[in-house]
KOLKEVEX-971537 format. One record per residue: residue in three letters; chain; y, x, z of N, C-alpha, C, O, CB in turn. Coordinates in steps of 0.2 Angstrom, whole numbers, plus 5000, padded with zeros to 4 digits. Glycine has a CB too. Layout:
<nodes>
<node aa="ALA" ch="A" n_y="Y" n_x="X" n_z="Z" ca_y="Y" ca_x="X" ca_z="Z" c_y="Y" c_x="X" c_z="Z" o_y="Y" o_x="X" o_z="Z" cb_y="Y" cb_x="X" cb_z="Z"/>
...
</nodes>
This chain:
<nodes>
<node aa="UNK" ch="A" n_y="4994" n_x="5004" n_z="5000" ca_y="5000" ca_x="5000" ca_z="5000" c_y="5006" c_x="5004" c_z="5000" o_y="5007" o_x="5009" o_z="5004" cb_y="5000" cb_x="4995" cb_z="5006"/>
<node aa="UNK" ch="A" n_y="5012" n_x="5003" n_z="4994" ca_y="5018" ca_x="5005" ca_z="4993" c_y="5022" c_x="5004" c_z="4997" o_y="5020" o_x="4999" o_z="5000" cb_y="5020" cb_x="5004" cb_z="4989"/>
<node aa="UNK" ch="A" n_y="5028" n_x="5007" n_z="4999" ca_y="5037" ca_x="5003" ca_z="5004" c_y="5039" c_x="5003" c_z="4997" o_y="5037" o_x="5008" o_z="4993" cb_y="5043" cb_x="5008" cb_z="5011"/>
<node aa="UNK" ch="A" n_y="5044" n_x="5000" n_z="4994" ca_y="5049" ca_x="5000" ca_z="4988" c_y="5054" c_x="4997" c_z="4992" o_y="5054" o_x="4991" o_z="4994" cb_y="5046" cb_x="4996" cb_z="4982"/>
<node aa="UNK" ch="A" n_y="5061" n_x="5002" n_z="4993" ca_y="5067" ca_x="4997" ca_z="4997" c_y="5073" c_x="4999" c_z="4990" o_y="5075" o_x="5004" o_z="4987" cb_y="5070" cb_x="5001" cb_z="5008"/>
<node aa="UNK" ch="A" n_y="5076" n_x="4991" n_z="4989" ca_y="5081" ca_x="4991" ca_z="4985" c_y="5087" c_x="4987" c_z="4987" o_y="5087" o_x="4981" o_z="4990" cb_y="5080" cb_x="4989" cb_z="4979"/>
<node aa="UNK" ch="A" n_y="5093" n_x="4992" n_z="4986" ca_y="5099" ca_x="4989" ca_z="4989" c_y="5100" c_x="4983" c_z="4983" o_y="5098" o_x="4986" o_z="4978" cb_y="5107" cb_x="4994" cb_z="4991"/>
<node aa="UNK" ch="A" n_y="5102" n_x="4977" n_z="4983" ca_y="5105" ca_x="4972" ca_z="4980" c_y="5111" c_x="4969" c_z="4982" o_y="5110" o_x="4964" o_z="4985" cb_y="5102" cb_x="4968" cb_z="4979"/>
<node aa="UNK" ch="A" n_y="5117" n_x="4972" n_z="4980" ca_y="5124" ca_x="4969" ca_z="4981" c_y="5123" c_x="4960" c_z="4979" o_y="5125" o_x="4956" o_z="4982" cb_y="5131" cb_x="4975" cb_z="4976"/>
<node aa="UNK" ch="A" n_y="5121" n_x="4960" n_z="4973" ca_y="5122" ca_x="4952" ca_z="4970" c_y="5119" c_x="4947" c_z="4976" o_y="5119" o_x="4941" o_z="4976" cb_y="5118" cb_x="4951" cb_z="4962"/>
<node aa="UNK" ch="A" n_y="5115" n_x="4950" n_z="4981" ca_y="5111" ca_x="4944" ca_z="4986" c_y="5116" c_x="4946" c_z="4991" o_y="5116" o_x="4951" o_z="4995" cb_y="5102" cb_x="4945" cb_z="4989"/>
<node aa="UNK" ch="A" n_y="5121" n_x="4940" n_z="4991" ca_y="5124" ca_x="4937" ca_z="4997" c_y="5121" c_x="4932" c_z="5002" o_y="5122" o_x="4932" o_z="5008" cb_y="5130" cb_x="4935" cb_z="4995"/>
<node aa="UNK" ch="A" n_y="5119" n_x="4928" n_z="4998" ca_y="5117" ca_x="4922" ca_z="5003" c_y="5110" c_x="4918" c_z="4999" o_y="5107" o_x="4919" o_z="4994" cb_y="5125" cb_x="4916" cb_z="5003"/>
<node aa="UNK" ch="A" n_y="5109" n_x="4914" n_z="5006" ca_y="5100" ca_x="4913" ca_z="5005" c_y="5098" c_x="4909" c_z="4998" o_y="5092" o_x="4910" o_z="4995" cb_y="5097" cb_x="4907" cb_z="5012"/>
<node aa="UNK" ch="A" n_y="5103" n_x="4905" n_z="4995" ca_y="5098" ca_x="4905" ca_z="4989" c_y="5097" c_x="4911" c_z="4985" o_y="5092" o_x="4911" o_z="4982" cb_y="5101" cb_x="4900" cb_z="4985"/>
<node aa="UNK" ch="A" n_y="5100" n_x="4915" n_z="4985" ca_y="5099" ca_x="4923" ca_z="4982" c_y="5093" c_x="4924" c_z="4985" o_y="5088" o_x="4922" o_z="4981" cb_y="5105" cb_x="4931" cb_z="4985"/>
<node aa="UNK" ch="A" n_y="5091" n_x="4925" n_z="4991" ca_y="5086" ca_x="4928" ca_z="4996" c_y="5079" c_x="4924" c_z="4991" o_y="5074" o_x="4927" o_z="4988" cb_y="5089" cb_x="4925" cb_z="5008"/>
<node aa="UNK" ch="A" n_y="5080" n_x="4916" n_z="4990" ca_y="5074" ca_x="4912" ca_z="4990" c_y="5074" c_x="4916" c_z="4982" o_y="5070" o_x="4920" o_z="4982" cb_y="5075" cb_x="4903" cb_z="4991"/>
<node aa="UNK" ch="A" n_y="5078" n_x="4916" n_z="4975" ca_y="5078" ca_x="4920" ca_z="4971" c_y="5076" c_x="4926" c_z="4969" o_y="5072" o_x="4926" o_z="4965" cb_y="5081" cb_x="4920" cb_z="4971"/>
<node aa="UNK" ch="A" n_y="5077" n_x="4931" n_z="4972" ca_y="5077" ca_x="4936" ca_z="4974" c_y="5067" c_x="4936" c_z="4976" o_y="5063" o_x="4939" o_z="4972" cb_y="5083" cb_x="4938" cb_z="4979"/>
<node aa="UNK" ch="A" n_y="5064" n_x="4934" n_z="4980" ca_y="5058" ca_x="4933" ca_z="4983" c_y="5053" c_x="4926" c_z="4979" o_y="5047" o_x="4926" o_z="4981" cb_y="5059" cb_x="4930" cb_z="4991"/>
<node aa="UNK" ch="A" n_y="5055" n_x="4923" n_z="4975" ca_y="5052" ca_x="4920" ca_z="4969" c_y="5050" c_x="4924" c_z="4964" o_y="5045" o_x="4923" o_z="4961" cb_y="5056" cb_x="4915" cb_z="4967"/>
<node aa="UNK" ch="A" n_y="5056" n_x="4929" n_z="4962" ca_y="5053" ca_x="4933" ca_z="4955" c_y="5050" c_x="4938" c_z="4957" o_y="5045" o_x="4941" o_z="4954" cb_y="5060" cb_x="4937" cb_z="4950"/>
<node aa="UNK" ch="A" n_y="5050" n_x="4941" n_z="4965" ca_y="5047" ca_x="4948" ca_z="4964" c_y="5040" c_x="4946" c_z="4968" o_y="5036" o_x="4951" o_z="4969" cb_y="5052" cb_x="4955" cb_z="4967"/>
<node aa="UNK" ch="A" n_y="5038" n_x="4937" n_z="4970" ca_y="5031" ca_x="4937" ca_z="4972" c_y="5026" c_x="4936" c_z="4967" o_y="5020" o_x="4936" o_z="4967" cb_y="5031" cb_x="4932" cb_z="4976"/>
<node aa="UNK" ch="A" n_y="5032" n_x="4934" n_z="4962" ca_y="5028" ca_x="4932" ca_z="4955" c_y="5022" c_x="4938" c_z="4951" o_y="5018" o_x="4937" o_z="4947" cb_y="5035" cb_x="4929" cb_z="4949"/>
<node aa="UNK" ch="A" n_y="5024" n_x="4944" n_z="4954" ca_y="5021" ca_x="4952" ca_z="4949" c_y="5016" c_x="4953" c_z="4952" o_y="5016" o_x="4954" o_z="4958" cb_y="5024" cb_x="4958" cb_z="4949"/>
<node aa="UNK" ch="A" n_y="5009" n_x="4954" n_z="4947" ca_y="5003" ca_x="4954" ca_z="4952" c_y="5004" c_x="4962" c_z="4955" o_y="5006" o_x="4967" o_z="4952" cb_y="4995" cb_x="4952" cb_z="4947"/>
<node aa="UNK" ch="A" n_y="5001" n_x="4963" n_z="4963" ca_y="5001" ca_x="4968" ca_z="4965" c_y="5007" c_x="4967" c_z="4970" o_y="5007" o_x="4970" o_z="4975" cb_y="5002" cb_x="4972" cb_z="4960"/>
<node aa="UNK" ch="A" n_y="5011" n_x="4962" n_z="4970" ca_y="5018" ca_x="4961" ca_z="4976" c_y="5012" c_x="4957" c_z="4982" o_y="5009" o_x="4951" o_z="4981" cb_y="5027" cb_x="4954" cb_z="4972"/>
<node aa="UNK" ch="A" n_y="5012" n_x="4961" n_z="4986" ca_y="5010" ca_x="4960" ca_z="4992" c_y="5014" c_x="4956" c_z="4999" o_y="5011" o_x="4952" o_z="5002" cb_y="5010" cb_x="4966" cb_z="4993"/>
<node aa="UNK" ch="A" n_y="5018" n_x="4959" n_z="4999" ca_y="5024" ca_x="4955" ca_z="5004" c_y="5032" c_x="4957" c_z="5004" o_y="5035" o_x="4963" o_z="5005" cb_y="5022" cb_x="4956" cb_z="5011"/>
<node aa="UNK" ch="A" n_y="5035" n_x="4952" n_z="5003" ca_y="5043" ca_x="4954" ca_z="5000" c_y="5047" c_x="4953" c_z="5006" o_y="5047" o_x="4948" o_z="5008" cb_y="5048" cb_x="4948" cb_z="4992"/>
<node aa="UNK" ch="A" n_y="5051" n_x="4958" n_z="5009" ca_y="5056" ca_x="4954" ca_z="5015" c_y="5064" c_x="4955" c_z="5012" o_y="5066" o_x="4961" o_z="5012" cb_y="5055" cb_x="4958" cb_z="5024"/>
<node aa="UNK" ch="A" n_y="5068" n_x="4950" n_z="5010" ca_y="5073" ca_x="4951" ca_z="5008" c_y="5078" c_x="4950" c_z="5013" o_y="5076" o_x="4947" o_z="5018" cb_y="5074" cb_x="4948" cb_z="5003"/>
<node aa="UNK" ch="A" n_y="5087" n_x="4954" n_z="5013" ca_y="5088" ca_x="4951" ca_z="5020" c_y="5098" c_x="4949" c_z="5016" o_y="5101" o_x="4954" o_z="5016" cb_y="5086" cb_x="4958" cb_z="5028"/>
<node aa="UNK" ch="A" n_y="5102" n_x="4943" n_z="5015" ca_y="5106" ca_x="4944" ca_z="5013" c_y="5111" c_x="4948" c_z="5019" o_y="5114" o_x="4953" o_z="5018" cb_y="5107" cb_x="4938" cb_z="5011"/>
<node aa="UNK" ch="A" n_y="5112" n_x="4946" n_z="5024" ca_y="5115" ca_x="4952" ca_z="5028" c_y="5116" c_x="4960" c_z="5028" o_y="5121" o_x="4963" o_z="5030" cb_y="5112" cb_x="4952" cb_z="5031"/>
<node aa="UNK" ch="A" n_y="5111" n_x="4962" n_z="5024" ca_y="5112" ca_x="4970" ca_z="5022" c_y="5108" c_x="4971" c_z="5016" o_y="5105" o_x="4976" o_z="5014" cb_y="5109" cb_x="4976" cb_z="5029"/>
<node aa="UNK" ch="A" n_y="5109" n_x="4965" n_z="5013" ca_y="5109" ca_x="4965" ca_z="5006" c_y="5102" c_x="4969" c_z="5002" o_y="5102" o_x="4972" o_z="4997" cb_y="5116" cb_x="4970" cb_z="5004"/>
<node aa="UNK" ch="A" n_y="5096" n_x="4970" n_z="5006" ca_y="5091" ca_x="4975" ca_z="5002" c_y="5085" c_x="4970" c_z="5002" o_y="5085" o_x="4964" o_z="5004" cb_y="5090" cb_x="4983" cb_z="5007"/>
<node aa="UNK" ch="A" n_y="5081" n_x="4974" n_z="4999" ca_y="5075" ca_x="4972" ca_z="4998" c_y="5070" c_x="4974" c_z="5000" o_y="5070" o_x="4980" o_z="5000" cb_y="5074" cb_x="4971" cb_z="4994"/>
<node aa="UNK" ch="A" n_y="5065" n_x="4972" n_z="5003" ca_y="5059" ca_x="4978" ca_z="5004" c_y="5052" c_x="4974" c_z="5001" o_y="5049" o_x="4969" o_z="5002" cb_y="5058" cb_x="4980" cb_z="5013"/>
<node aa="UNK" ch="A" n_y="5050" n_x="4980" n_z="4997" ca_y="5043" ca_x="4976" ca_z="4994" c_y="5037" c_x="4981" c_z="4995" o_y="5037" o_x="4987" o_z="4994" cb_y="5043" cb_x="4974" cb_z="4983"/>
<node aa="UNK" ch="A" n_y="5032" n_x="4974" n_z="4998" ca_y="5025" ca_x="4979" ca_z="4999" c_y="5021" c_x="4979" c_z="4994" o_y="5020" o_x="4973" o_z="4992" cb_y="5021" cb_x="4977" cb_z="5005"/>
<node aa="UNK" ch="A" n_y="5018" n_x="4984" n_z="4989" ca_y="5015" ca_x="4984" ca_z="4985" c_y="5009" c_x="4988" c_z="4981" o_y="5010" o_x="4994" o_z="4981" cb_y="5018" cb_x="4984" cb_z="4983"/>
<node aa="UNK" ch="A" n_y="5004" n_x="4985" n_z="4979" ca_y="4999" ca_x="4991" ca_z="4976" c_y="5000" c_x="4994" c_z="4971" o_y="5000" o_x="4991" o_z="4965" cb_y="4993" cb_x="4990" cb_z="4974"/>
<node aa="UNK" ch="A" n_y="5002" n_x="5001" n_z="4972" ca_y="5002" ca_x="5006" ca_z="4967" c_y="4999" c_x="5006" c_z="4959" o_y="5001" o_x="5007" o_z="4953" cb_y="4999" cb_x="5012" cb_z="4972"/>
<node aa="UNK" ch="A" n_y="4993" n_x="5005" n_z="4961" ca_y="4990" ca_x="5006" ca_z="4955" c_y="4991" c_x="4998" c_z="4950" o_y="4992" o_x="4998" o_z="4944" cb_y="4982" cb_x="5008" cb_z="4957"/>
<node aa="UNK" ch="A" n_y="4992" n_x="4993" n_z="4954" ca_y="4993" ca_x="4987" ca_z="4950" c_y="5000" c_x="4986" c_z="4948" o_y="5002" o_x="4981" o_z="4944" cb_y="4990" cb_x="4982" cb_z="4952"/>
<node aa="UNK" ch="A" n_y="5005" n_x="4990" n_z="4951" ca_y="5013" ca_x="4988" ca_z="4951" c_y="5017" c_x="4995" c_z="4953" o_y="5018" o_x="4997" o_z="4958" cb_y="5014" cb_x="4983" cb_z="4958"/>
<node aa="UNK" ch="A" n_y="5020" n_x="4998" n_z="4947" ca_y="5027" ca_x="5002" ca_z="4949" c_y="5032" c_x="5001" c_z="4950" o_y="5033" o_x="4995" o_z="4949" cb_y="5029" cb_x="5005" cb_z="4945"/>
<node aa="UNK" ch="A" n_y="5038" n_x="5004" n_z="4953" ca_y="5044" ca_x="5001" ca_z="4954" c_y="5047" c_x="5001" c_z="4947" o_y="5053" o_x="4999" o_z="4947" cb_y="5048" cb_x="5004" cb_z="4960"/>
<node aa="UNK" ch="A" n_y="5046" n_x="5002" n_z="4943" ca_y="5050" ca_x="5000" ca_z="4937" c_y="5048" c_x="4993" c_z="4935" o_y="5050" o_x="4989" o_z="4930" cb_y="5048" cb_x="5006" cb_z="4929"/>
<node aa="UNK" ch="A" n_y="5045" n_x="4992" n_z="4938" ca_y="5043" ca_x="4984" ca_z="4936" c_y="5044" c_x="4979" c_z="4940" o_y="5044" o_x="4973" o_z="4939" cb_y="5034" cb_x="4983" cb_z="4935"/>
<node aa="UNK" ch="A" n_y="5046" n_x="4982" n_z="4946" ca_y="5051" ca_x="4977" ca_z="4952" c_y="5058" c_x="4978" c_z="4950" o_y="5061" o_x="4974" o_z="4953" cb_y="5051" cb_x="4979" cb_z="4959"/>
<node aa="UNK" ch="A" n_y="5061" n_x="4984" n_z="4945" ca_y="5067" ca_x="4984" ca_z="4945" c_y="5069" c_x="4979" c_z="4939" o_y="5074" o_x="4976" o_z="4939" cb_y="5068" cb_x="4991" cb_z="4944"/>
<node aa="UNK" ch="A" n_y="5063" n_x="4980" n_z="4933" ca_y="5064" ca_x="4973" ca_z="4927" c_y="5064" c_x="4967" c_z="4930" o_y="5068" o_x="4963" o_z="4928" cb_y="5059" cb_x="4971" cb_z="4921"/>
<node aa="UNK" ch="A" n_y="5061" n_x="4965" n_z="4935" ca_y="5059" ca_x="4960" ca_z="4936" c_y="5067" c_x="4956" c_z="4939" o_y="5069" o_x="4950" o_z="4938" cb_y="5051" cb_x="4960" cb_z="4942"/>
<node aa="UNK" ch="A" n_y="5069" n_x="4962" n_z="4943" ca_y="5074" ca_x="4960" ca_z="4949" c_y="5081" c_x="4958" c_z="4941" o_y="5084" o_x="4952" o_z="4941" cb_y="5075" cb_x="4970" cb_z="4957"/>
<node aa="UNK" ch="A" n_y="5082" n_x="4963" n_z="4938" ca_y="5086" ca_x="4964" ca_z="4932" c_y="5085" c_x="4956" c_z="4927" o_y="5090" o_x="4953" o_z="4923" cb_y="5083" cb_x="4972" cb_z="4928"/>
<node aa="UNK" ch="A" n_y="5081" n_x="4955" n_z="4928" ca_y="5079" ca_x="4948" ca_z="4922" c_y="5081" c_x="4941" c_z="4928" o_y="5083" o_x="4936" o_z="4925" cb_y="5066" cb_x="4948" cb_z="4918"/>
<node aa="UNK" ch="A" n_y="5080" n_x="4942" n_z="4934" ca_y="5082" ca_x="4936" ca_z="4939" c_y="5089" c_x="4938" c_z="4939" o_y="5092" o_x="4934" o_z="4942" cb_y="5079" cb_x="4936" cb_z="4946"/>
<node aa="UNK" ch="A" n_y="5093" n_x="4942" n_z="4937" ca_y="5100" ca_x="4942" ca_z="4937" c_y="5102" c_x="4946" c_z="4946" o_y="5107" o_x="4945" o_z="4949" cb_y="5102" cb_x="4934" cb_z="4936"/>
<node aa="UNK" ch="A" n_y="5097" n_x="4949" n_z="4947" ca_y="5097" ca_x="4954" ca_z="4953" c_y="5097" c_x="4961" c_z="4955" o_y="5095" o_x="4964" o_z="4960" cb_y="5093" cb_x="4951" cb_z="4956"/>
<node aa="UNK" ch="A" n_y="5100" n_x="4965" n_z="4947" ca_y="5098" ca_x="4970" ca_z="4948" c_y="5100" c_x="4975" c_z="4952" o_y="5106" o_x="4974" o_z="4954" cb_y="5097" cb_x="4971" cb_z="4945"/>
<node aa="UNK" ch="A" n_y="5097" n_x="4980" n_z="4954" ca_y="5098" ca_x="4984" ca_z="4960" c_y="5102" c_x="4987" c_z="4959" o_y="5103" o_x="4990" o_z="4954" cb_y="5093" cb_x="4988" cb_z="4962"/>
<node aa="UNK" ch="A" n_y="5109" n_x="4989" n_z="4965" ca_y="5112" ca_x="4993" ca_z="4964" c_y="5119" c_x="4988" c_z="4959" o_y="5125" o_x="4989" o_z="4959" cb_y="5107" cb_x="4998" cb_z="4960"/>
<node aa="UNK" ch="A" n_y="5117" n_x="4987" n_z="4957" ca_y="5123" ca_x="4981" ca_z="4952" c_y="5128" c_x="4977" c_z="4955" o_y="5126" o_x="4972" o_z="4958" cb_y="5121" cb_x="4975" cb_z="4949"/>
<node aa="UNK" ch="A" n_y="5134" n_x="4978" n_z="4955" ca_y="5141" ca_x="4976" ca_z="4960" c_y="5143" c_x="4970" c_z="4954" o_y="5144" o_x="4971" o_z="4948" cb_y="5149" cb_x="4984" cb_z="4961"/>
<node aa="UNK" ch="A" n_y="5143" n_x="4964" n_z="4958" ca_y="5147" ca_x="4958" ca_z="4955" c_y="5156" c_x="4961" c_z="4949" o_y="5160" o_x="4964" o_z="4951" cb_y="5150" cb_x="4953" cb_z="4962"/>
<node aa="UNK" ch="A" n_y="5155" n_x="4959" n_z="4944" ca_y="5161" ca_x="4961" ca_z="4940" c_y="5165" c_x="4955" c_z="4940" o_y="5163" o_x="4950" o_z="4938" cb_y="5160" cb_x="4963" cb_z="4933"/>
<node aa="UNK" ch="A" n_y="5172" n_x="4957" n_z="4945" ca_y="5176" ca_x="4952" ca_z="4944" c_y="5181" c_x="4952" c_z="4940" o_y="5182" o_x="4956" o_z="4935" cb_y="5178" cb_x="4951" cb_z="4948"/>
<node aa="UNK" ch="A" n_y="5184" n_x="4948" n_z="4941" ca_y="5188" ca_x="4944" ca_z="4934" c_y="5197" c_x="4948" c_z="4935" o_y="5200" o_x="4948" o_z="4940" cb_y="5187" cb_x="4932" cb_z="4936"/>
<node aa="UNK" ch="A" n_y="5199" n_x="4948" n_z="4931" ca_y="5204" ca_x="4952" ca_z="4931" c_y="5211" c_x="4947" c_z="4934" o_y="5212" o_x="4941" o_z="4932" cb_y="5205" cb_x="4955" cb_z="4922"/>
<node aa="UNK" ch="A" n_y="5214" n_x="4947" n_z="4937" ca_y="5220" ca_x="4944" ca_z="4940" c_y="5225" c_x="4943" c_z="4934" o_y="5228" o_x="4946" o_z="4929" cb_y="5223" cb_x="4949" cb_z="4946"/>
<node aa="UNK" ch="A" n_y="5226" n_x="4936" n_z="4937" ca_y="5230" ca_x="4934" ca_z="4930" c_y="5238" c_x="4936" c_z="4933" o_y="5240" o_x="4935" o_z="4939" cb_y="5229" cb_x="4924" cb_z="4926"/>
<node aa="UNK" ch="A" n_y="5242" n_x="4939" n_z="4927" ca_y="5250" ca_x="4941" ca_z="4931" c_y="5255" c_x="4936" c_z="4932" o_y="5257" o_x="4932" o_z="4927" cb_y="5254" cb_x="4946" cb_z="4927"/>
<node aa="UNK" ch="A" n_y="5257" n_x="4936" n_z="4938" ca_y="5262" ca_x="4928" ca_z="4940" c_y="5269" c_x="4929" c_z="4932" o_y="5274" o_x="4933" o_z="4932" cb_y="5269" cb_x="4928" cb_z="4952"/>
<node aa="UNK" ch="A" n_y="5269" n_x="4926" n_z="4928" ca_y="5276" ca_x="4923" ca_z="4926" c_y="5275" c_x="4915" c_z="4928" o_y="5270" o_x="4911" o_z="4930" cb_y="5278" cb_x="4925" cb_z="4916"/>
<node aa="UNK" ch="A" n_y="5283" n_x="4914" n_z="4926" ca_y="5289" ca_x="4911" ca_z="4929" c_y="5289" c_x="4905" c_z="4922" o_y="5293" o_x="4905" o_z="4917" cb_y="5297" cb_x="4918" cb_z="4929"/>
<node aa="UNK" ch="A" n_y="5285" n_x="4899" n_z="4924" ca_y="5283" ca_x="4895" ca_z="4918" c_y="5288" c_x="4890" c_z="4919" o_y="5289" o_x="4886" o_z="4915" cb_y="5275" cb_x="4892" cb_z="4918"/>
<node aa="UNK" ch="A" n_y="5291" n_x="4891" n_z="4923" ca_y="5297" ca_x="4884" ca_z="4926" c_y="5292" c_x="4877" c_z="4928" o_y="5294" o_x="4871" o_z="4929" cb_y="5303" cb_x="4882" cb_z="4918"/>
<node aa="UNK" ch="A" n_y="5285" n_x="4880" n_z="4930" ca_y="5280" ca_x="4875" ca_z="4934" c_y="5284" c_x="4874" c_z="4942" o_y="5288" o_x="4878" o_z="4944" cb_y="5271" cb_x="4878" cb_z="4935"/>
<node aa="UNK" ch="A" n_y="5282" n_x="4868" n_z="4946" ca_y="5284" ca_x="4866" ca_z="4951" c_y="5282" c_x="4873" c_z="4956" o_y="5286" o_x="4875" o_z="4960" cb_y="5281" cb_x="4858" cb_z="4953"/>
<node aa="UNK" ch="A" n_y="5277" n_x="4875" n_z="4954" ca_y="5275" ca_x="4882" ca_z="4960" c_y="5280" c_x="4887" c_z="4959" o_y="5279" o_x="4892" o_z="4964" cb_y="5268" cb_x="4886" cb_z="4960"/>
<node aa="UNK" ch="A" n_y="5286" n_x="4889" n_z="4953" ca_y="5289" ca_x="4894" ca_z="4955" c_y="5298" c_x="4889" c_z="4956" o_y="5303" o_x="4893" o_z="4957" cb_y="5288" cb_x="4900" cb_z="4947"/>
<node aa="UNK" ch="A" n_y="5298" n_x="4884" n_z="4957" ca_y="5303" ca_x="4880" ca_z="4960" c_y="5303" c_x="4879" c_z="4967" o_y="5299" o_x="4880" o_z="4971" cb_y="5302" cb_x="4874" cb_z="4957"/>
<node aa="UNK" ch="A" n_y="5311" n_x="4878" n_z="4969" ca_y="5310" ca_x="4879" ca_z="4976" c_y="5315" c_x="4873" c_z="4977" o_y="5321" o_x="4874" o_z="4976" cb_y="5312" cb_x="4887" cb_z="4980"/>
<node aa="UNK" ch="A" n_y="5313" n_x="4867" n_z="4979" ca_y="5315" ca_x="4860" ca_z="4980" c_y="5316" c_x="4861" c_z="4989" o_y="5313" o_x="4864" o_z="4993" cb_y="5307" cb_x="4853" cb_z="4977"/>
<node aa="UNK" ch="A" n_y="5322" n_x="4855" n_z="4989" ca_y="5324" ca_x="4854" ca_z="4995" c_y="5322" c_x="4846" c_z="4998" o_y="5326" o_x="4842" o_z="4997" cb_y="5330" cb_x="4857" cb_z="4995"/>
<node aa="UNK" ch="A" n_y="5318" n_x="4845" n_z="5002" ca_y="5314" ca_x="4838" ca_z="5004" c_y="5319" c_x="4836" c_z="5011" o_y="5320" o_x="4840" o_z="5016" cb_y="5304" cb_x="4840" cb_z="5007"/>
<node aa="UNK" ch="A" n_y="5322" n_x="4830" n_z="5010" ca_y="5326" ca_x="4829" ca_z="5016" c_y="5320" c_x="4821" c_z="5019" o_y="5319" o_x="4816" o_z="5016" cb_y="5336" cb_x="4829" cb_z="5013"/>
<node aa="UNK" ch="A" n_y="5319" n_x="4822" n_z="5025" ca_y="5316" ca_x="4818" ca_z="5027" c_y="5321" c_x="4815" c_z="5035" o_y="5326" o_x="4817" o_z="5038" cb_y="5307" cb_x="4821" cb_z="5027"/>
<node aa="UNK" ch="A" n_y="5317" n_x="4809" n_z="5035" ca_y="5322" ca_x="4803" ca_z="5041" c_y="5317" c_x="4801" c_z="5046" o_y="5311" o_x="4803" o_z="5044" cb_y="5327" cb_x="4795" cb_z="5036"/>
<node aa="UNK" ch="A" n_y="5316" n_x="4798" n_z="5050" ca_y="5312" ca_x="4796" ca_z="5056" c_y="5314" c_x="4789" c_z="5055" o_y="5320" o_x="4788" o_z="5055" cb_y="5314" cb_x="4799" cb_z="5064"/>
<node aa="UNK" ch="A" n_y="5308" n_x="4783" n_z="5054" ca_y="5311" ca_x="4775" ca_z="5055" c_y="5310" c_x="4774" c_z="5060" o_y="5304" o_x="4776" o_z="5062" cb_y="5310" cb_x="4770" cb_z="5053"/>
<node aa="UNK" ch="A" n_y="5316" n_x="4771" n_z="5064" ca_y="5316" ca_x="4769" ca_z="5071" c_y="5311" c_x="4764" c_z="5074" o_y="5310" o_x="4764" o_z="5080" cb_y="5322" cb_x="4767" cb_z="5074"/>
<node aa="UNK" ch="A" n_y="5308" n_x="4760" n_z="5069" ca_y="5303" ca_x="4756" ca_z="5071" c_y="5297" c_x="4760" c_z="5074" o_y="5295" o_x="4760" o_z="5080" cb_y="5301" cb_x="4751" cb_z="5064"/>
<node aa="UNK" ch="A" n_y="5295" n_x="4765" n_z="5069" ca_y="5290" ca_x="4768" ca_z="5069" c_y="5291" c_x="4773" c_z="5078" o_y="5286" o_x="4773" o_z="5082" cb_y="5291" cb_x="4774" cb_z="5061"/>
<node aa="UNK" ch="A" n_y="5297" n_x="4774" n_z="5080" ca_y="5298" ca_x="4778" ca_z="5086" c_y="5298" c_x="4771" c_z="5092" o_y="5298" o_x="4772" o_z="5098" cb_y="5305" cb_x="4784" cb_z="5085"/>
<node aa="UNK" ch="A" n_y="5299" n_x="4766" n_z="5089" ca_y="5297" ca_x="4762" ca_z="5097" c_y="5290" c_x="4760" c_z="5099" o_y="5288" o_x="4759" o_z="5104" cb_y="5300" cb_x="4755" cb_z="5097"/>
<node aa="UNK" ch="A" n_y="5287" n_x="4760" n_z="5090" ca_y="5281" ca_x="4759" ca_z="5094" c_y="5276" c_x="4764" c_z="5095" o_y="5271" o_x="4762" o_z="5099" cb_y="5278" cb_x="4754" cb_z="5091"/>
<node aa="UNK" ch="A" n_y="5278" n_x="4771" n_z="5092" ca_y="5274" ca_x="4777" ca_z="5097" c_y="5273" c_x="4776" c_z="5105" o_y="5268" o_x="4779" o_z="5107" cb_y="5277" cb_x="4784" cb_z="5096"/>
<node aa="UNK" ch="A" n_y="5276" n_x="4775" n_z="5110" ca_y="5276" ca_x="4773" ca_z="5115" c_y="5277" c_x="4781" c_z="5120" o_y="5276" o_x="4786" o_z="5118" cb_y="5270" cb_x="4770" cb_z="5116"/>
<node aa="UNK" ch="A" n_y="5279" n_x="4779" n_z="5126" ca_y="5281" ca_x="4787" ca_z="5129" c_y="5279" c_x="4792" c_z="5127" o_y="5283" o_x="4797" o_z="5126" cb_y="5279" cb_x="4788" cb_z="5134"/>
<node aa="UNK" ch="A" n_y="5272" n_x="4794" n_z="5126" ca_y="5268" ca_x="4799" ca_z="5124" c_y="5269" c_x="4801" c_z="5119" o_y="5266" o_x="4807" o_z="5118" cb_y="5263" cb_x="4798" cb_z="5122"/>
<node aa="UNK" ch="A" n_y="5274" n_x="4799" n_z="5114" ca_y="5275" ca_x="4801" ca_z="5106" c_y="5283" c_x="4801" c_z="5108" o_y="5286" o_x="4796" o_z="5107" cb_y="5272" cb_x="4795" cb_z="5099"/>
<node aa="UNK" ch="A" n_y="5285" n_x="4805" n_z="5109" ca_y="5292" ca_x="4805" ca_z="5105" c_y="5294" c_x="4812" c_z="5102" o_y="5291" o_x="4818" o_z="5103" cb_y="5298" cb_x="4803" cb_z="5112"/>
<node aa="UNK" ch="A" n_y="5299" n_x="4810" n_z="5097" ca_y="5299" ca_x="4815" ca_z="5090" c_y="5306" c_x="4817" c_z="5091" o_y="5309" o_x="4821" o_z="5086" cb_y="5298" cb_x="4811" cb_z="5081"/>
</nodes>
């Protein structure tokens, strides 16, 4: 029996974990998989002779988990000045109706 440990940045959270342990129970020779989103790794137990790790590394790579692979994020879009309400600075003038303040009762006053 093999240790095979691989870091996977892309497993943050448990449905990754259930993912991640669906593809790599699927290879004959995977023995027992403990994944851990927490510290992001894997660990697979395995027979040598029926299973290399190049074939946990396809397997992990074809589930969209491959080892070592950092999420690519998306470029920041740059603020211009579209003359939308979010680059306007409106002044809101608001009033209290006295109806509204007799019947809050002692506990409420504004």
């Amino acid at each position: 029996m093999e240790k095979t440990v691989l870091d996977v940045p892309k497993m943050y959270a448990d449905h990754h974990v259930e993912a991640v342990r669906k593809a790599l129970l699927q290879l004959d020779g995977v023995e027992k998989v403990i994944a851990s989103s927490a510290f992001k790794r894997v660990v697979v137990a395995h027979d040598p002779e029926r299973l290399d790790a190049g074939a946990i590394h396809k397997a992990l790579q074809q589930a969209g988990y491959a080892p070592g692979e950092e999420w690519e994020l998306p470029e920041i879009p740059e603020g211009k000045d579209d003359n939308s309400a979010w680059f306007q600075t409106l002044q809101r003038v608001t009033s209290t109706d006295m109806q509204d303040l007799e019947m809050s009762g002692d506990f409420r006053k504004y």
